[in-house]
C-alpha positions in Angstrom: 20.4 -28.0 -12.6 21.7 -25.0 -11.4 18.7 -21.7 -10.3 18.5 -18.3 -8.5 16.5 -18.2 -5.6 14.2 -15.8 -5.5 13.4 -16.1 -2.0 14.6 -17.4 1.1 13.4 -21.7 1.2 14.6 -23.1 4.6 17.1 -26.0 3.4 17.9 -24.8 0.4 19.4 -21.2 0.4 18.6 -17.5 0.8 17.4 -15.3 -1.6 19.8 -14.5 -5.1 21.8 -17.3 -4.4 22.7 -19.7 -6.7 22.2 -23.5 -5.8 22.1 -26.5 -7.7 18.7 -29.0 -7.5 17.3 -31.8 -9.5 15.6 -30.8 -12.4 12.0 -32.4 -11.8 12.5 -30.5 -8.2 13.2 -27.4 -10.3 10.8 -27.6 -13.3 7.7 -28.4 -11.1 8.1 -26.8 -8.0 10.9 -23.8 -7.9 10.2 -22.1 -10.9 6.4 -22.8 -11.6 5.7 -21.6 -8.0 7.7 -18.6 -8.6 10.3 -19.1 -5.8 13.4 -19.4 -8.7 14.8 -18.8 -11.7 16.9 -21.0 -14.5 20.9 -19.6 -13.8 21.7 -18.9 -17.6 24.4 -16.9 -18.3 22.4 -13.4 -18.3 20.4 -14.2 -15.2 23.9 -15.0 -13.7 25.3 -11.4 -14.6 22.1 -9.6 -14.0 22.4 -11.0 -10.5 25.6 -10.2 -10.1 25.1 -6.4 -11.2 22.3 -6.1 -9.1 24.0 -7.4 -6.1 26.6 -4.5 -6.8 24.7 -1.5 -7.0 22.8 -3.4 -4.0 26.0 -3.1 -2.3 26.8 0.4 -3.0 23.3 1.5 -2.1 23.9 0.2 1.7 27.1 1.4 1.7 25.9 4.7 1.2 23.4 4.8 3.3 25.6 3.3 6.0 27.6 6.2 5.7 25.0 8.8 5.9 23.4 6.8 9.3 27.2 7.1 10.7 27.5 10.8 10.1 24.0 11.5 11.6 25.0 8.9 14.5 28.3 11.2 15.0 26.3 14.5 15.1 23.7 12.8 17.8 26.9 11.8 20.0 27.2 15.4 21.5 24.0 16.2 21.6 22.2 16.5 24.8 18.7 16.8 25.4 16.0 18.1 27.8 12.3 17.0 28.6 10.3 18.7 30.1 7.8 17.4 32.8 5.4 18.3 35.8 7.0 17.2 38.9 6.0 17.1 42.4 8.6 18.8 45.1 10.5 15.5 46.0 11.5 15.1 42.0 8.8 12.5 41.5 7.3 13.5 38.1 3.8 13.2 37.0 3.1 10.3 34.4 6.7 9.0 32.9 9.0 9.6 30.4 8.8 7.8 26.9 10.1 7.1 23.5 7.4 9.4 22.3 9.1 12.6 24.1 12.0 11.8 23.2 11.7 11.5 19.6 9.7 14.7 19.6 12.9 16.2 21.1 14.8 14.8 18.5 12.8 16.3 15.7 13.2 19.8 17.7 17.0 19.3 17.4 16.6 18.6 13.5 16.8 14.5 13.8 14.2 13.0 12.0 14.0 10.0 14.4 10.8 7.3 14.3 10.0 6.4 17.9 9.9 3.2 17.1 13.8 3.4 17.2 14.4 4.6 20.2 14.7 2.3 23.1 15.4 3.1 26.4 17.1 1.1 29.5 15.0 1.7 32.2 10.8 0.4 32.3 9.7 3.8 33.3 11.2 7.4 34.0 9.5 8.9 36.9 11.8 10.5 38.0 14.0 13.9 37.6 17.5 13.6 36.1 20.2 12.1 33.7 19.2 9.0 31.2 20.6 7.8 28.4 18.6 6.1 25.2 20.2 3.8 22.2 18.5 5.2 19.0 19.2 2.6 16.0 19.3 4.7 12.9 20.5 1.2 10.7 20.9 -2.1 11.2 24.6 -2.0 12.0 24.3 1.5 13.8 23.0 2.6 17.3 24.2 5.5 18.9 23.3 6.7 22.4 21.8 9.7 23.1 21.7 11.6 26.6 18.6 12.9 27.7 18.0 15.1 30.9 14.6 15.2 32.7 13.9 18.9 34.2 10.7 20.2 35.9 8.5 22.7 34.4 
């Protein structure tokens, strides 16, 4: 008997696939417990049309996240911080400053996004942070640290 996942079940397939079980396994399990659907014909080609305009969806919005990933490239920012006279800075430098840069340059960025190579920042000068705006798209953004 042939069903549509509706969910991911470890051994058996990922969600909107199609795989063929037993029918008992089907009929009292799968489908009762909501984790699939009989494949009929219509289920078949609603699956199949929503996995297109799925498709196009993500396509789009991989292509806006790699024109706002372009525009980030050139981009160069500057935090400010309180530093002592040997370029030791007060506190450190975080995701939080950085995205609040960001936003100041018009890039709506979480914080959660950003990550950044080194532990802690403490001190003045040039660093560079990955910002993952999808899934399949990072882009790394320079970031200078200058005393106030």
């Amino acid at each position: 008997m042939e069903v549509i996942l509706k969910q991911e079940i470890e051994k058996l397939g990922s969600k909107d696939e199609i795989v063929t079980v037993r029918p008992g396994y089907a009929r009292n399990y799968l489908i009762p417990q909501g984790l699939a659907e009989v494949a009929t014909k219509s289920a078949k080609k609603i699956l199949e049309e929503n996995q297109r305009q799925r498709a196009h969806k993500e396509e789009k919005i991989l292509a806006e996240a790699q024109g706002i990933a372009d525009k980030m490239g050139a981009l160069k920012l500057s935090i400010g911080a309180k530093a002592g006279e040997n370029g030791k800075i007060f506190g450190s430098v975080n995701s939080i400053q950085i995205a609040e840069a960001l936003n100041k340059a018009g890039f709506e960025i979480d914080r959660r996004s950003i990550s950044i190579a080194e532990d802690n920042i403490k001190e003045l000068g040039e660093y560079t942070a990955k910002v993952k705006l999808h899934k399949n798209v990072t882009q790394d953004v320079t970031f200078e640290v200058v005393g106030e």
